[in-house]
N, C-alpha and C positions, 0 to 999 in steps of 0.2 A: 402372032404370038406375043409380040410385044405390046401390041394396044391390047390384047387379052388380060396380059400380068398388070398395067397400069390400071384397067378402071376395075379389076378385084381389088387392087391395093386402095384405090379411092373408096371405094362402098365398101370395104372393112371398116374403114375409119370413122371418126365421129359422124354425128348428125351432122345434114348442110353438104352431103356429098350433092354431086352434079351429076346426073344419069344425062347422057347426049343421045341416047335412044330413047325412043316413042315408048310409052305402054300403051297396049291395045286392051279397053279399057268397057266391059260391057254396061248399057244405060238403055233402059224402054225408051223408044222415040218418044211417047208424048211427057214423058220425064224431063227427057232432051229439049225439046221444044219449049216447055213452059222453065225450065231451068234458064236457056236464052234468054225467052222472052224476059225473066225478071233477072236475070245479071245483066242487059245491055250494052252498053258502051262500055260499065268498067273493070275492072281487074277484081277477078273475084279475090287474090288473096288480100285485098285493102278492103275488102267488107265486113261490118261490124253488127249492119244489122239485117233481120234476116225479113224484112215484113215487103209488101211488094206483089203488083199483079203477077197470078200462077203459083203459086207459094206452097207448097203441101211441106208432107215429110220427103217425098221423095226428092221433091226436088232440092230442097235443104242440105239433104243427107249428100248429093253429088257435090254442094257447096264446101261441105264439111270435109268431103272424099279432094277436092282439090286444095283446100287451107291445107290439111292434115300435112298432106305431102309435102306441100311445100315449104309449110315449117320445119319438120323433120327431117325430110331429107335433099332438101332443095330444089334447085331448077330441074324442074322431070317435068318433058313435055306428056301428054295425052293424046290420043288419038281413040276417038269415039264408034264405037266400033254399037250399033243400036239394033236391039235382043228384047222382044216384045214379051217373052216366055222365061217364067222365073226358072220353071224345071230347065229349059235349056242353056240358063247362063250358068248354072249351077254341073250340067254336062259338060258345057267348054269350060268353066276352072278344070275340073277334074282331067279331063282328054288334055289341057293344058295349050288350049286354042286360047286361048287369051289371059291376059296378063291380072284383072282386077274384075272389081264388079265397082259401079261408081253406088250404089245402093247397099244398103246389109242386108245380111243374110240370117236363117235362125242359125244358130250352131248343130242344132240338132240335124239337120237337114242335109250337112257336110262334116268330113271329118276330118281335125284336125291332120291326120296323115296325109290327106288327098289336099290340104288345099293350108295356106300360113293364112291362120284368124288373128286379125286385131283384136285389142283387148273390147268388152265389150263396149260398145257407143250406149246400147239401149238395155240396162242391166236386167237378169230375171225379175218379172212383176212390174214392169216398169211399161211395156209395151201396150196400152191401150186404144181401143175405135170404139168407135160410134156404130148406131143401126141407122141406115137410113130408109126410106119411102118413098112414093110420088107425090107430089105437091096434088093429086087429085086424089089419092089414095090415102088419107093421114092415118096413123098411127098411133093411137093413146094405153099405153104400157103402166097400170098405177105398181104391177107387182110381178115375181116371175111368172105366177099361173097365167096370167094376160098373155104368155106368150103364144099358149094352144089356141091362139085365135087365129092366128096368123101362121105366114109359110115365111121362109127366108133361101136364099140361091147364093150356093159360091162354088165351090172347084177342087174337089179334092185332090187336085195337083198344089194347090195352095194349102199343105197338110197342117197346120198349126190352125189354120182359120177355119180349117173344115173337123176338125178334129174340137175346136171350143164349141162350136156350131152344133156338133150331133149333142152335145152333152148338154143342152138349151133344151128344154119340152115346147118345140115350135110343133105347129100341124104336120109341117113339111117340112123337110129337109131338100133341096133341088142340087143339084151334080151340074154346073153345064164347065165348059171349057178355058172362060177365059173371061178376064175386066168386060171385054165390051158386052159379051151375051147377058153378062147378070146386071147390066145396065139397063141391056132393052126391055129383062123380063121386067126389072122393076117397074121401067117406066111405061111400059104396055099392060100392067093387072097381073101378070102370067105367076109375079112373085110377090111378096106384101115387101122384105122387106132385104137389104142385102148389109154388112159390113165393111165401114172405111174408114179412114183415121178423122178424126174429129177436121174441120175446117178451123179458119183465124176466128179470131174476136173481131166481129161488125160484120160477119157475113152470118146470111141467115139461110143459105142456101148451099148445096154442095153441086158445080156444074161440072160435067164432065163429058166431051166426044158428044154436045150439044143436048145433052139428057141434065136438068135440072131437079135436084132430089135434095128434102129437107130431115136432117137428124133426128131421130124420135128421142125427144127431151127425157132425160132424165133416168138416163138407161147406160151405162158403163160399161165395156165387156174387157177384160184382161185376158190376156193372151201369156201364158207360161212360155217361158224360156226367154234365153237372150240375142240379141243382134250383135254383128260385128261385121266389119270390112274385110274382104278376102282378096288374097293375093294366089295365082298358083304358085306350086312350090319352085317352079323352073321359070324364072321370072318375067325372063323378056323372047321375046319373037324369036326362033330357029332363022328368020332371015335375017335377023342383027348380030345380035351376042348374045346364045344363051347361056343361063347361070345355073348355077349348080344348086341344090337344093338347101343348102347352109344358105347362099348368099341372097336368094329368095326368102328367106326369114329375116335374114338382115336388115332388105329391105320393109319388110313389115313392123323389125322393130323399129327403125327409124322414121316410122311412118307414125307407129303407136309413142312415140316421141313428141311428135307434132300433134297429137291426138292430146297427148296431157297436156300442154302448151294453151290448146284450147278450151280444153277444161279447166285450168287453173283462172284463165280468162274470161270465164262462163260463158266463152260461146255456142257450146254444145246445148246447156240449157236452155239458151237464149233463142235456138236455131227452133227447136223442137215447142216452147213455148210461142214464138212469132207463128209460127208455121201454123199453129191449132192442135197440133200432136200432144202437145203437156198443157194447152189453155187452161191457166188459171180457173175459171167456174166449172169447166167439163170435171177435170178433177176431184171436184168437189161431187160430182154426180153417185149416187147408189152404184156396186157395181152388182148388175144382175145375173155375174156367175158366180159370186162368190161361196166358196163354201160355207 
């Protein structure tokens, strides 16, 4: 009862509180993996720049999900808990199996009731990908009607992505299950063409789960609404200390604390720019949904 009353009394308090429990903390493995791979040896919270073998937004975004915290609310260890399925990490906030997602989430997709959203990282209209191909299959797009030539494959469990996708006049529209299937259709003919977040500057290629696929130049697609990091509302593990549904916001806002922190320091732009998600010339690109 007494360790109970001290660490509310600590996490009411300012920013810089010390959580001594683990958050169980959901992250796709190959997220996980390539996020390793380019943090290495050092301490992600002393990282400043985000460029580096493995480098996407996702992975960026767990970089951001560990600075954030750290700034904000301080020493909070992690424990990686790896959830290949966006609908299912989005099941365990809610069910309240798990403490955070290390990736954003749309808002739409969750509700503020079921789950404490950070403010957002990736604000409405802000959120744009690429079309990619096969390197044997190319793709030349001069205008939207260029799209009835072609078929594209995503997952309408991915509902924002499938949702800009129907409303594109492609030949096809394909339904399969998951990242790796709309990989093989692309890379096997089965599909012309699939959606992913733009790559860095100097790469001309997008590899992924050994399927190498090149961006169809000069095609834009923005995706409506906004991203943000979610915490559930009852914050930490039933087998440590769990918290009450006030103190689970707390923690989110000390978290969106260390979030401004990093935007004041433009690391957030910086993460999303290295990464190829806001690349400088992509940006510049037509976007071909636009109204």
């Amino acid at each position: 009862m007494e360790r109970a009353f001290l660490f509310v009394f600590l996490l009411i308090g300012l920013c810089g509180v010390s959580l001594a429990q683990s958050l169980i903390v959901a992250v796709p493995s190959d997220v996980l993996g390539d996020y390793r791979r380019w943090l290495g040896n050092r301490d992600v919270t002393n990282v400043d720049s985000y460029l580096g073998d493995g480098v996407r937004r996702d992975v960026v975004e767990v970089a951001l999900f560990r600075q954030a915290l750290a700034l904000g609310c301080g020493d909070v260890s992690v424990e990686w808990l790896e959830v290949d399925s966006y609908p299912r990490t989005l099941l365990l906030l809610r069910e309240r199996h798990i403490d955070a997602a290390a990736t954003t989430v749309w808002a739409r997709d969750i509700s503020s009731s079921e789950v404490a959203l950070s403010t957002a990282v990736i604000p409405d209209g802000q959120f744009v990908a690429a079309l990619y191909s096969a390197q044997n299959n190319p793709v030349l797009l001069n205008d939207r009607s260029d799209l009835g030539r072609y078929s594209v494959v995503s997952s309408s469990h991915w509902a924002q992505d499938w949702l800009t996708l129907q409303g594109l006049p492609f030949l096809k529209h394909y339904d399969v299950n998951g990242w790796t299937t709309m990989l093989r259709w692309v890379a096997s003919g089965k599909a012309d063409m699939l959606l992913a977040p733009m790559i860095p500057s100097g790469h001309d290629r997008l590899v992924a789960l050994g399927v190498a696929l090149n961006p169809v130049i000069g095609a834009r697609v923005v995706l409506p609404g906004a991203r943000h990091f979610a915490f559930r509302h009852n914050a930490l593990n039933e087998n440590t200390l769990a918290l009450t549904d006030a103190l689970s916001q707390q923690l989110s806002q000390c978290f969106d604390q260390g979030l401004v922190k990093l935007s004041v320091a433009g690391r957030i732009e910086a993460a999303y720019q290295q990464s190829g998600f806001w690349r400088t010339d992509f940006m510049a690109w037509p976007v071909i949904n636009a109204e």
